[in-house]
MARKE-886534 format. One record per atom (N, C-alpha, C): residue in three letters; z, y, x. Coordinates in steps of 0.1 Angstrom, whole numbers, padded with zeros to 4 digits, always signed. Each point is the difference from the previous one (the first is absolute). Example, Ala and Ser with C-alpha at 12.3 -4.5 7.8 and 13.67 -1.06 7.14 Angstrom:
# MARKE-886534
Ala+0078-0057+0132;Ala+0000+0012-0009;Ala+0000+0012+0009;Ser-0007+0011-0004;Ser+0000+0011+0009;Ser+0008+0011-0008;
END
This chain:
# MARKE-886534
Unk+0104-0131-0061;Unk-0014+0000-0001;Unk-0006+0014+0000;Unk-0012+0001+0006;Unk-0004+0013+0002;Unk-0007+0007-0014;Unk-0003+0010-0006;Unk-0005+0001-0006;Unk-0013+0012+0001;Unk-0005-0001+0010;Unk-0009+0018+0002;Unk-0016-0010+0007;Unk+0001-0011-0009;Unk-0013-0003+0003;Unk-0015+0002-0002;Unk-0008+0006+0007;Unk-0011+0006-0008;Unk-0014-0009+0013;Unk-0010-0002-0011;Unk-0013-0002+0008;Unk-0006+0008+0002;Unk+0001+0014+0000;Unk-0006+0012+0002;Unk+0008+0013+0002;Unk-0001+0006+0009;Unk+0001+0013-0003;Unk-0009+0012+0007;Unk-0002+0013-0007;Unk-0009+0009+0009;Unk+0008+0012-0007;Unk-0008+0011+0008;Unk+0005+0011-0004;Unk-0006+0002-0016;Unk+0004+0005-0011;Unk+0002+0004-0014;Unk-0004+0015-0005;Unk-0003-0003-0010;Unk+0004+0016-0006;Unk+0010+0002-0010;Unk+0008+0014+0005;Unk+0009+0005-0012;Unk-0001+0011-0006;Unk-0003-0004-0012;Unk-0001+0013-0010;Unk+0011+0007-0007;Unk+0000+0012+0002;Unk+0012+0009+0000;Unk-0004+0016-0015;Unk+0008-0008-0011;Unk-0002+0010-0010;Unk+0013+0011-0007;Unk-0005+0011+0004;Unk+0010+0012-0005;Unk-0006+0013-0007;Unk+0005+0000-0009;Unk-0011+0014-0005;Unk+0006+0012+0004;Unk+0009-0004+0011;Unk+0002+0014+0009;Unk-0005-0002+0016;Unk-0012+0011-0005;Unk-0008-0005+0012;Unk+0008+0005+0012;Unk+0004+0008+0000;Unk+0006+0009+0017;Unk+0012-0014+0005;Unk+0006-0007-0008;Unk+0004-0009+0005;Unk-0005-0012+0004;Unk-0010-0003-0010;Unk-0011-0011+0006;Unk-0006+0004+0011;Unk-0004+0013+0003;Unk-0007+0000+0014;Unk+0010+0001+0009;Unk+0011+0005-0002;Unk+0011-0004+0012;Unk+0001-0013+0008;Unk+0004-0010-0014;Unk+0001-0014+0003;Unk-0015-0005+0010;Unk-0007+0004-0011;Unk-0017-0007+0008;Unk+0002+0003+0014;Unk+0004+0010+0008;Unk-0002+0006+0013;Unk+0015-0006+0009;Unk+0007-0002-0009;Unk+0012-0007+0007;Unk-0006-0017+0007;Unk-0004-0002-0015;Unk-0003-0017+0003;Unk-0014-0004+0001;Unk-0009+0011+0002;Unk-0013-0008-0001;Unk-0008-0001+0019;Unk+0014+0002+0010;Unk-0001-0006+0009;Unk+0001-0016+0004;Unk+0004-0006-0008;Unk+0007-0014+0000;Unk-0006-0010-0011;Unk-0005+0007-0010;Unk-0005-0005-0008;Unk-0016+0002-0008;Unk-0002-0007-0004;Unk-0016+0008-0010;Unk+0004+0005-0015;Unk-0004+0012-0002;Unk+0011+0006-0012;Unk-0015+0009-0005;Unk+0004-0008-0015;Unk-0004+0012-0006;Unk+0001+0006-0015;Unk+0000+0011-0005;Unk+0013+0009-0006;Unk-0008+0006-0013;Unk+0012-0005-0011;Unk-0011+0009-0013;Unk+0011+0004-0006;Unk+0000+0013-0007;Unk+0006+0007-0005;Unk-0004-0003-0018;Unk-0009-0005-0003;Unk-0005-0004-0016;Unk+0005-0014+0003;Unk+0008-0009-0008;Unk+0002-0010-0001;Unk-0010-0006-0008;Unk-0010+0005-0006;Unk-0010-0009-0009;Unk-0012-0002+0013;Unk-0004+0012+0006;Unk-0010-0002+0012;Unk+0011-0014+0011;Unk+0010+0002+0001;Unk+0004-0013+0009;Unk-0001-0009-0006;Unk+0004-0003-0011;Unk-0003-0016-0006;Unk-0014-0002-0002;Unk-0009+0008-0005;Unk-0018-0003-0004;Unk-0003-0003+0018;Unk+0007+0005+0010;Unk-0006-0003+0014;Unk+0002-0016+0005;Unk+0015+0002-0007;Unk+0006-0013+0004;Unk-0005-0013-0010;Unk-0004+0000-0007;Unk-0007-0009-0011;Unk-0016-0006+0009;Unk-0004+0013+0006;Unk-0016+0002+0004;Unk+0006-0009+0013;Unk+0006+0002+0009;Unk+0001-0008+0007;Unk+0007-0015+0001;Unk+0010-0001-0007;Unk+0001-0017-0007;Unk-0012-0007-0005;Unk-0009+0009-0007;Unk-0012-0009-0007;Unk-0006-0012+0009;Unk+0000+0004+0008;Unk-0009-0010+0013;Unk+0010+0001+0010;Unk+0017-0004-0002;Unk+0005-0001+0018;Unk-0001-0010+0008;Unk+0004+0003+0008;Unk-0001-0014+0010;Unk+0009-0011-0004;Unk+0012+0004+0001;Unk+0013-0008-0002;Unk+0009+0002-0010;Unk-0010+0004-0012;Unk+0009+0004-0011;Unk+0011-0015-0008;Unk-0004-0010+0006;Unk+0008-0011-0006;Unk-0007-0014+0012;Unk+0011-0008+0002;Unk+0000-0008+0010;Unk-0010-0011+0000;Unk-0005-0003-0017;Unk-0008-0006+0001;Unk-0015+0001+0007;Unk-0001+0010+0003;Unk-0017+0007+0013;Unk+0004-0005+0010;Unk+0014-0009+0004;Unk-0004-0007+0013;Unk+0000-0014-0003;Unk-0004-0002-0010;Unk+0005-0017-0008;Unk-0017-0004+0004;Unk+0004-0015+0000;Unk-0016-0009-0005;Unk+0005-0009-0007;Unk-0011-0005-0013;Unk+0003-0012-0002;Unk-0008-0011+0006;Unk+0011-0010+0000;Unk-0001-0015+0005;Unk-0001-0010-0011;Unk-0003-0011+0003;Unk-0002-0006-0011;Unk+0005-0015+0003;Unk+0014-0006-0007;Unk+0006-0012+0008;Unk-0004-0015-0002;Unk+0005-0009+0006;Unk-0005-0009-0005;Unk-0001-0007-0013;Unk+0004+0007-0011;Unk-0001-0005-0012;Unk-0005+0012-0011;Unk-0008+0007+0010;Unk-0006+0008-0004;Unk+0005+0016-0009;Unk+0014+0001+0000;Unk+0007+0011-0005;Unk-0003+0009+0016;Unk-0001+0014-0009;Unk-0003+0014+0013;Unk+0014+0001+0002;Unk+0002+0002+0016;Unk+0009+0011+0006;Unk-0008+0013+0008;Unk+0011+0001+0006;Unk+0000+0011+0007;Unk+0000+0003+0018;Unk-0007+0004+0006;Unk-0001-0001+0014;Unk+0009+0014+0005;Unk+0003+0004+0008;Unk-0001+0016+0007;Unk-0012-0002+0009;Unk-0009+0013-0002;Unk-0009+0001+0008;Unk+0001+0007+0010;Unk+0003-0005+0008;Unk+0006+0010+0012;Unk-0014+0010+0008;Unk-0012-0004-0003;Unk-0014+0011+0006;Unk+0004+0012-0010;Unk+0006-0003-0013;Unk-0002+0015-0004;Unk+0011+0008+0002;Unk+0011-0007+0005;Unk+0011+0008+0004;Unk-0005+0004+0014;Unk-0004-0005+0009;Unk-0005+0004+0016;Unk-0012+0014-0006;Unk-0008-0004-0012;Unk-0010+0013+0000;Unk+0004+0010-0003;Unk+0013+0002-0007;Unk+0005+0010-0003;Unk-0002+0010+0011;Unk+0004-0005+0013;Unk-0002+0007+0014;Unk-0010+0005+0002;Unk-0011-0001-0005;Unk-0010+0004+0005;Unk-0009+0012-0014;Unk+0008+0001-0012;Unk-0003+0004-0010;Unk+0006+0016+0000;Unk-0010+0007+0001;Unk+0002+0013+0002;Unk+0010+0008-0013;Unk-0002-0004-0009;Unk+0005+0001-0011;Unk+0013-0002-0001;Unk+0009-0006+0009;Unk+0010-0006-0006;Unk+0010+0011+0003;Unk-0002+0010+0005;Unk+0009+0012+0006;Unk+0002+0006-0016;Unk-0009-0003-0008;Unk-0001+0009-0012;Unk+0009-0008-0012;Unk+0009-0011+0001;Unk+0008-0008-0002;Unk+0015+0011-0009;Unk+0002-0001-0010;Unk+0006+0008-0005;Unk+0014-0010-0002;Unk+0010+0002+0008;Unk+0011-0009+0001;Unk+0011+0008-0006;Unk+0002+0014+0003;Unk+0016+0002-0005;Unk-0002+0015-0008;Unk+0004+0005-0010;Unk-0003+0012-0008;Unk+0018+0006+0002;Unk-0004+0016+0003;Unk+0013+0009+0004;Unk-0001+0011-0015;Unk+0006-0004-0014;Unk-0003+0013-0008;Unk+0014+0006-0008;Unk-0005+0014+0000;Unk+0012+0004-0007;Unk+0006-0002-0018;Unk+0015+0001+0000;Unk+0000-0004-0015;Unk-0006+0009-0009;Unk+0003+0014+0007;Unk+0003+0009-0012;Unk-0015+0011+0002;Unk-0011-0005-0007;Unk-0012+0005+0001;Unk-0005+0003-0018;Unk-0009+0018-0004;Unk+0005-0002-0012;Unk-0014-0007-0007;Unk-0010-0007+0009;Unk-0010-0011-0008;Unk+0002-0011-0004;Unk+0012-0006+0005;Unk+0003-0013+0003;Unk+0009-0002+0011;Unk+0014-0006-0004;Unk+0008-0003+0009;Unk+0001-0013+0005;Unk+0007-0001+0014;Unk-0007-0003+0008;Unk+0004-0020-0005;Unk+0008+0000-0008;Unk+0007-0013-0009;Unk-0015-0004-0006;Unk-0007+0005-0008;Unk-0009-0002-0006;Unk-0012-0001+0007;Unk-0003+0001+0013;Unk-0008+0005+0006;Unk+0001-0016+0006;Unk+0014-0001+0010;Unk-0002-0012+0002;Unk-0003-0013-0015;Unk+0007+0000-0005;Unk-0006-0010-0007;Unk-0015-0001-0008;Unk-0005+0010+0002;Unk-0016-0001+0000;Unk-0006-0015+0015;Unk+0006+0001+0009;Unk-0006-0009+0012;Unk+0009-0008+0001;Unk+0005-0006-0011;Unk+0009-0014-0003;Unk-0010-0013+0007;Unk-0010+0003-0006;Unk-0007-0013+0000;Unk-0007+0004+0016;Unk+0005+0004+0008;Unk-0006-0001+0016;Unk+0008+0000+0010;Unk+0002-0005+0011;Unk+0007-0009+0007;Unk+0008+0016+0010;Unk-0007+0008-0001;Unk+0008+0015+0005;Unk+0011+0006-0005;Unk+0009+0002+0018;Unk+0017-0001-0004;Unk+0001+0013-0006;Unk+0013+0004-0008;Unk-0002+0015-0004;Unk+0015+0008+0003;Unk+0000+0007+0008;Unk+0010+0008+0006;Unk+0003+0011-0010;Unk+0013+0006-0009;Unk-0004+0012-0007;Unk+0014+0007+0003;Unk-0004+0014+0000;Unk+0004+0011+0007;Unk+0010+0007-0012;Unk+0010+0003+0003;Unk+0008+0007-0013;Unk+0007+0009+0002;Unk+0007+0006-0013;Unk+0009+0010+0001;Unk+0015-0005-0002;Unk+0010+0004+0002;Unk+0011-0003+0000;Unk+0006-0003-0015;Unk-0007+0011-0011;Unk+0002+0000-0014;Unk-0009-0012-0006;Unk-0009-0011+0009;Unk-0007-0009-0006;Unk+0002-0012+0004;Unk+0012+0002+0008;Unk+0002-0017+0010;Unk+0003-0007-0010;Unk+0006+0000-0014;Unk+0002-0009-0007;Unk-0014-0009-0006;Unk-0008+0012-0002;Unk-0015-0004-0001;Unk-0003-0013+0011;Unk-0009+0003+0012;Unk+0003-0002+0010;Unk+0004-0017+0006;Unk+0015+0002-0006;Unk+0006-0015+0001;Unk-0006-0014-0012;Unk+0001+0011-0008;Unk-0005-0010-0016;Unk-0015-0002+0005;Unk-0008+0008+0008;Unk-0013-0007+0004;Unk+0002-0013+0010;Unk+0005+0003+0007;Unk+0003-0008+0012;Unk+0002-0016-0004;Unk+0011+0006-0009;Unk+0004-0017-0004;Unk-0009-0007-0012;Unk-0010+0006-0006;Unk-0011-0006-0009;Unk-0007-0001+0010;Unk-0002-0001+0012;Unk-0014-0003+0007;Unk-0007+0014-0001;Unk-0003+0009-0004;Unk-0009+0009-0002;Unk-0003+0009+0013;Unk+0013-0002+0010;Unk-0004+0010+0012;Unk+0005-0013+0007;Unk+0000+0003+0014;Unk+0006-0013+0008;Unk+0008+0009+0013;Unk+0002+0017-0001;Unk+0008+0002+0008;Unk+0001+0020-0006;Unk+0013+0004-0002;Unk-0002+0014-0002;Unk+0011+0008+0008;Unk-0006+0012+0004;Unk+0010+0007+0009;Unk+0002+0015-0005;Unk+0009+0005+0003;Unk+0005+0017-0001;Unk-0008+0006+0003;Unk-0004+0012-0007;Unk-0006+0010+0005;Unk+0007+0008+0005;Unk-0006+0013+0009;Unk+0009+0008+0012;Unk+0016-0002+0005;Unk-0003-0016+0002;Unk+0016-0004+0012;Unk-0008+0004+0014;Unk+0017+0001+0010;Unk-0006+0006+0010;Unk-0010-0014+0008;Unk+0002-0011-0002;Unk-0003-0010+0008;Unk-0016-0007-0014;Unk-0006+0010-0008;Unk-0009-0004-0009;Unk-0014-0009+0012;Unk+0001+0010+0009;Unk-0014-0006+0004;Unk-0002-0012+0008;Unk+0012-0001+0006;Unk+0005-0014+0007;Unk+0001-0011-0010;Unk+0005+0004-0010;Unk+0003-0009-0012;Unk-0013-0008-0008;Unk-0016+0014+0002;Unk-0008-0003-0007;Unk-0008-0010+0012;Unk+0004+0005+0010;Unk-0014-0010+0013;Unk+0007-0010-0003;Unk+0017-0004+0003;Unk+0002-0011+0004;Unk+0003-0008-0018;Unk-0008+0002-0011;Unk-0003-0006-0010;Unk-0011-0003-0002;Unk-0014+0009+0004;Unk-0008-0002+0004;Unk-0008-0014+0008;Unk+0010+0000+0010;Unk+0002-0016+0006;Unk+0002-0010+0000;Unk+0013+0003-0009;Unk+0003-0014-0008;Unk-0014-0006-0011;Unk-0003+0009-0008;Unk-0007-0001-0010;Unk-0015-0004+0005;Unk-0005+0005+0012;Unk-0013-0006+0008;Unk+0002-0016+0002;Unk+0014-0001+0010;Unk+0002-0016+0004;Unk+0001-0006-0015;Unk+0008-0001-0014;Unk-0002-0007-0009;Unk-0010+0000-0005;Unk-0010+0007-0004;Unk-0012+0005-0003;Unk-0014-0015+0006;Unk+0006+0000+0014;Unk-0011-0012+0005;Unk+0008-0008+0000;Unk+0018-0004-0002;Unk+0006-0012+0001;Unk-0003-0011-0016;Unk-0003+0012-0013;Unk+0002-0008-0008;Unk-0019-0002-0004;Unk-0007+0005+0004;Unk-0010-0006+0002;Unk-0005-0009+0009;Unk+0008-0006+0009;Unk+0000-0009+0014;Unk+0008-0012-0010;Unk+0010-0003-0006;Unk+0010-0009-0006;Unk-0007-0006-0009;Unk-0010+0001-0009;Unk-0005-0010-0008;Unk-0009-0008+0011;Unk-0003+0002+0008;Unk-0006-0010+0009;Unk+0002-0010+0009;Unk+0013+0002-0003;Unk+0012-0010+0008;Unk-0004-0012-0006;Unk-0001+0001-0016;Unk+0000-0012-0003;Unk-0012-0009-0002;Unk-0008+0005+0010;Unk-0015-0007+0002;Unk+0003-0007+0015;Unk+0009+0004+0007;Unk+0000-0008+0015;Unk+0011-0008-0002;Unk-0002-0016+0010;Unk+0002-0010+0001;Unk+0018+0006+0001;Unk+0010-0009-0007;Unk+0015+0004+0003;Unk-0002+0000+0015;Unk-0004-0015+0007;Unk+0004+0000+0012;Unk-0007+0008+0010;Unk-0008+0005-0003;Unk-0006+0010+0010;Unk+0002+0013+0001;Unk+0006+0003-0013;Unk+0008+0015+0002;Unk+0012+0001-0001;Unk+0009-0012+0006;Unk+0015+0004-0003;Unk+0004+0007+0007;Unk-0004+0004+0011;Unk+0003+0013+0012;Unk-0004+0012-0006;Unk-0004+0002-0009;Unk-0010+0008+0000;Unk+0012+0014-0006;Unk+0005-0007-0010;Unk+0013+0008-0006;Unk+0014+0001+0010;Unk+0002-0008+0009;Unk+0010-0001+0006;Unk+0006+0015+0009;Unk+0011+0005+0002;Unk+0001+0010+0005;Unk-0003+0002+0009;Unk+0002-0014+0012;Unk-0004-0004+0012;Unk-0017+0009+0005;Unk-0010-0007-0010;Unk-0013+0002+0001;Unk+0000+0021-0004;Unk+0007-0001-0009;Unk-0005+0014-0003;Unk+0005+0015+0009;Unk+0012-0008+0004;Unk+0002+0010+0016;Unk-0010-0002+0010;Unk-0001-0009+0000;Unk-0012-0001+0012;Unk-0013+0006-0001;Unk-0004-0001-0013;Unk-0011+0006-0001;Unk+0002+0013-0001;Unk+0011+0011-0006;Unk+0003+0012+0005;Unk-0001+0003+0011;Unk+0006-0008+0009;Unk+0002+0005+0012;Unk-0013+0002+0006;Unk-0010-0014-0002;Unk-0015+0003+0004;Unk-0007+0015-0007;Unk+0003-0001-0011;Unk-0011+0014-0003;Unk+0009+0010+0003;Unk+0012+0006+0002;Unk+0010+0012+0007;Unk-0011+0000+0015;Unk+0000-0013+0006;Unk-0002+0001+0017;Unk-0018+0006+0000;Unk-0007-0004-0008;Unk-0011-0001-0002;Unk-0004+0013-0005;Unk+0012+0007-0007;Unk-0004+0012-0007;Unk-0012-0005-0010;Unk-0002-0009-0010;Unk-0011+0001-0009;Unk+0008+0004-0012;Unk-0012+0007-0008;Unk+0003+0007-0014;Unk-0006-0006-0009;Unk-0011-0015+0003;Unk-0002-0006-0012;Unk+0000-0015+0006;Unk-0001-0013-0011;Unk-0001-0011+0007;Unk-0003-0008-0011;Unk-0007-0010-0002;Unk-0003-0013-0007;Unk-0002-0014+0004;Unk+0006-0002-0013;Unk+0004-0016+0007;Unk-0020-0012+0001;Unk+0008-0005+0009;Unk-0016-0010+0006;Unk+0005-0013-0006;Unk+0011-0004-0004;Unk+0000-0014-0001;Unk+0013-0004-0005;Unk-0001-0013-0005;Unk+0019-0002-0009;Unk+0011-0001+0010;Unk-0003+0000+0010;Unk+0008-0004+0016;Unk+0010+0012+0001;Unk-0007+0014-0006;Unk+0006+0013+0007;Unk-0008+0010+0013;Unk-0011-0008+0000;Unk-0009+0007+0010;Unk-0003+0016-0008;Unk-0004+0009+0013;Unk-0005+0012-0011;Unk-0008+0010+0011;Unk-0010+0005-0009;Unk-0012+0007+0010;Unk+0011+0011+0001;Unk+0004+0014+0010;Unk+0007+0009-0003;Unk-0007+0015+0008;Unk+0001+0011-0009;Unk-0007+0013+0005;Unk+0007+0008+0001;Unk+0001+0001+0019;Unk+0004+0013-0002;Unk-0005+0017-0004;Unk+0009+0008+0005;Unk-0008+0014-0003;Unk-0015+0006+0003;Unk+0002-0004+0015;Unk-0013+0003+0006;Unk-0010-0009-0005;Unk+0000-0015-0007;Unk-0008-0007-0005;Unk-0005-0010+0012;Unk+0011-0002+0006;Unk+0000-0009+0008;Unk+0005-0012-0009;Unk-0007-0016+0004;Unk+0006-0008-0007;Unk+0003-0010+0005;Unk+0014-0008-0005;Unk+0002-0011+0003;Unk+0004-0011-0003;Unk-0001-0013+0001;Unk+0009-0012-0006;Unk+0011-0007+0004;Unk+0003+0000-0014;Unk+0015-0007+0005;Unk-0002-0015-0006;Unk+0001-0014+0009;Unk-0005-0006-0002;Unk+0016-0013-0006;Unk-0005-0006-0008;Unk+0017-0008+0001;Unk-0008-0015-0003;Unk+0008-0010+0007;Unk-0004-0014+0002;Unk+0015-0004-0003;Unk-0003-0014-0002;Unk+0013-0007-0006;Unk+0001-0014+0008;Unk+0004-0011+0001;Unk+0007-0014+0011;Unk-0015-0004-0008;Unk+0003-0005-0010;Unk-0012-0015-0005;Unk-0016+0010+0001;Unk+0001+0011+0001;Unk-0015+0005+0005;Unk-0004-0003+0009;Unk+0009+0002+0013;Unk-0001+0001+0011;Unk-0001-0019+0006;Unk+0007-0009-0006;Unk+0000-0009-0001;Unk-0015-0006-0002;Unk-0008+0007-0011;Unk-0009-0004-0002;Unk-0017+0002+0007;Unk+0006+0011+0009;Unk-0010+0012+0012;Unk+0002-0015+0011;Unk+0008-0007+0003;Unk+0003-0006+0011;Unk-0005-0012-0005;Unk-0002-0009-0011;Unk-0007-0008-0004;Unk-0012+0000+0005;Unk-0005+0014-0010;Unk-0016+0000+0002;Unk-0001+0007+0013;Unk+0004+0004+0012;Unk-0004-0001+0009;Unk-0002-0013+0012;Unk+0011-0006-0007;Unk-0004-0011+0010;Unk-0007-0011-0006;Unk-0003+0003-0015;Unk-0010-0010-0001;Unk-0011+0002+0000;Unk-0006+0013+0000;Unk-0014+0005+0005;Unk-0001+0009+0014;Unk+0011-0005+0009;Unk-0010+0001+0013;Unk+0003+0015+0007;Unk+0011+0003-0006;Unk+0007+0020+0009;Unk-0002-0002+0008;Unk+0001+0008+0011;Unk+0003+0003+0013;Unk+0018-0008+0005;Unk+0000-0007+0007;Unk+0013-0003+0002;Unk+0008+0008+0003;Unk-0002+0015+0004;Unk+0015+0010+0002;Unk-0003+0003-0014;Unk-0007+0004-0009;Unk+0001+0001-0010;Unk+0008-0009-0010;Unk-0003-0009+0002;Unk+0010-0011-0008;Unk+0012-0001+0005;Unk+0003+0002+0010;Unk+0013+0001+0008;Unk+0011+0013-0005;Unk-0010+0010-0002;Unk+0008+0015-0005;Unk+0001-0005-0017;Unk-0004-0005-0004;Unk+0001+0002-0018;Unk+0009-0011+0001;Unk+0003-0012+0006;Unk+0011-0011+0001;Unk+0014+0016+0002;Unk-0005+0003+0010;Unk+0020+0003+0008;Unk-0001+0017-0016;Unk-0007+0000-0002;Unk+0001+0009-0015;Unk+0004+0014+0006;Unk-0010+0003+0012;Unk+0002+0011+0006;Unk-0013+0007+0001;Unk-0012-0005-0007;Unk-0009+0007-0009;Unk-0007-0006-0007;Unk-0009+0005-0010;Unk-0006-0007-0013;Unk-0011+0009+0003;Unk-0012-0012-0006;Unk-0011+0010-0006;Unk+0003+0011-0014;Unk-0006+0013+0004;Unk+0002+0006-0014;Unk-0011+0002-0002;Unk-0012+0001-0013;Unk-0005+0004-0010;Unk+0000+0010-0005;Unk-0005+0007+0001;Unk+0003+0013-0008;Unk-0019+0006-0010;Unk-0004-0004+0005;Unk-0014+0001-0010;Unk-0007-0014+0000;Unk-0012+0000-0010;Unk-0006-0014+0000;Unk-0006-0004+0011;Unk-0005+0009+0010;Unk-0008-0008+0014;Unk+0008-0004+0009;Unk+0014-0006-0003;Unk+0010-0005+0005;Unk+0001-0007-0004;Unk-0002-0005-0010;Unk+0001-0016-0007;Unk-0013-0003+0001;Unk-0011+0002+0005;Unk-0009-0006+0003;Unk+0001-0006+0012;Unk+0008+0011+0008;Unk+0000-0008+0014;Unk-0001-0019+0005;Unk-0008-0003+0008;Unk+0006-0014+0003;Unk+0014+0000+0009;Unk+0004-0013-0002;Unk+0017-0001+0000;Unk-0001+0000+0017;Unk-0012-0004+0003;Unk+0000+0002+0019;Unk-0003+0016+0003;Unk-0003+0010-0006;Unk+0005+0014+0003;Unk+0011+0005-0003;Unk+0008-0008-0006;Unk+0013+0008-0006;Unk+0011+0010+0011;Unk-0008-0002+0011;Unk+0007+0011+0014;Unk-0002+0014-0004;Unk-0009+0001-0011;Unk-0006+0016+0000;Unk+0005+0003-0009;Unk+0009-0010-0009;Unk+0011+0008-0011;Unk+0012-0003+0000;Unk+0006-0002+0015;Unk+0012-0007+0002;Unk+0005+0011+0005;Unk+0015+0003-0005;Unk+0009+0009-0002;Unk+0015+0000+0004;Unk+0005+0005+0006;Unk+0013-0004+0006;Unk+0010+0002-0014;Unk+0012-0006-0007;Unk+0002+0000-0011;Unk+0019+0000+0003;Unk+0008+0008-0005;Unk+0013-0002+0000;Unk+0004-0005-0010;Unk+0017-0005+0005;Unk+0003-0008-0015;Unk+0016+0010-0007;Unk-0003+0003-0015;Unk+0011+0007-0004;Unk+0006-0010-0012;Unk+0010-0002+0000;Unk+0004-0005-0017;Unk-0007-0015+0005;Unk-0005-0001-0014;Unk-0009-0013-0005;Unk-0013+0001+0003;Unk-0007+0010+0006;Unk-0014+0003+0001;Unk+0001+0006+0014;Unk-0019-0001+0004;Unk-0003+0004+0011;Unk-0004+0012-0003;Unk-0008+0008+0014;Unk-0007+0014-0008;Unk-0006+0005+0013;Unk-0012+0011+0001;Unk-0004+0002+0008;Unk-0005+0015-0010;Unk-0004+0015+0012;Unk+0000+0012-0006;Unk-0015+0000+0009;Unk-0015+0001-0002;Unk-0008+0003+0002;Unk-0008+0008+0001;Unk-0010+0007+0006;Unk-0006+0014+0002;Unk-0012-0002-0016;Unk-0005+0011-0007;Unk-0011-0006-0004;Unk-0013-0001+0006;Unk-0005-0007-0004;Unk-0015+0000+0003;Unk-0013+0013-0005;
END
């Protein structure tokens, strides 16, 4: 079973603390091609920054994409709102997203053990940087939870070591905020959704596509996806009894007969992708009919945006 499931991802910020600045600016110029970085040498100005920006985040906890519902016996659940995950896209703000912190241990205002456990209570991963004389330190964090990844200072392979932790700690960052939400969608509509099957495939779409952010549209696995230049696109995913149900209601209100003929042999579907598509009458459905392939258990179609 797959486990790197996320309903979001975009590019991040990483904040990078050392109170030796000539090495913080090294690093910042190494990595602040690839990433959004930005760098304090005062550990108390980084935490008062990082507090100021938690106060109001976007996605500081999974619940900001929840609704409540209310069942038939009148106890609340819980919905995923999928418009607030899609608006993230459009929310200029969200670059300013503080997902993974890079800080050194051995700083003399506050080390960097203490430092992290100040941002216990916020969902940001914390990478910490050490000396060889502190790895015992170091480990004993690691395994209380207090850091979630720490590496050597000046090995020859440090800065390889720090991007490609850096990465890890972005993808968990939006996986374990994406996983409480699993258990708001129907079992049987997201059993693909975890499967390895589905999650190769959807790599392979965003690798081909080159996008650097994407969110999910729907419990199916559909997802709006952006690439660099800000081009955008959908990846659209349909399942048998959907499709089954497109061929009902076309032939009981009256499609176009090649229309109804293509959604029978399941060699294209109407897709939907905003609300003036479900308004459509079921006798236009030519103008959102989509040629659709079949992978796995599901269908799928990769779209231009609009």
């Amino acid at each position: 079973m797959a486990t790197d499931f996320k309903c979001f991802s975009f590019k991040s910020k990483i904040i990078l603390i050392d109170d030796n600045e000539s090495f913080l600016n090294s690093l910042n110029f190494k990595l602040s091609d690839n990433y959004s970085i930005e760098t304090y040498s005062n550990p108390y100005q980084a935490l008062d920054e990082i507090a100021l920006h938690y106060h109001e985040n976007l996605i500081s906890t999974s619940h900001n994409f929840l609704s409540e519902i209310e069942n038939e016996d009148d106890e609340i659940g819980y919905s995923v709102d999928f418009s607030r995950i899609v608006g993230l896209s459009e929310n200029a703000n969200r670059t300013n997203t503080i997902s993974v912190i890079v800080v050194d241990y051995s700083m003399p205002l506050m080390n960097g053990i203490e430092f992290c456990k100040k941002l216990s209570h916020l969902p940001i991963l914390k990478i910490m940087l050490t000396g060889h004389a502190d790895f015992r330190l170091a480990v004993d964090a690691f395994n209380n939870g207090v850091i979630d990844r720490f590496l050597v200072k000046d090995t020859p392979f440090m800065l390889e070591e720090i991007v490609n932790g850096i990465d890890a700690m972005q993808n968990l960052f939006f996986e374990r905020l994406s996983y409480p939400l699993l258990t708001c969608f129907s079992s049987k509509k997201e059993s693909h959704l975890l499967s390895k099957e589905y999650s190769e495939h959807f790599k392979k779409i965003v690798c081909e596509l080159n996008a650097i952010e994407f969110y999910l549209l729907n419990p199916l696995g559909s997802y709006l996806l952006v690439c660099g230049n800000g081009e955008k696109f959908y990846f659209m995913v349909l399942l048998d009894n959907q499709l089954d149900e497109y061929i009902e209601l076309a032939m009981d209100m009256g499609a176009q007969p090649d229309v109804v003929s293509k959604i029978i042999q399941k060699t294209h579907a109407p897709v939907f992708m905003d609300e003036m598509d479900y308004k459509l009458p079921v006798s236009d459905w030519e103008r959102i009919l989509y040629p659709i392939q079949q992978t796995h258990n599901y269908y799928y179609c990769v779209l231009p945006g609009r």
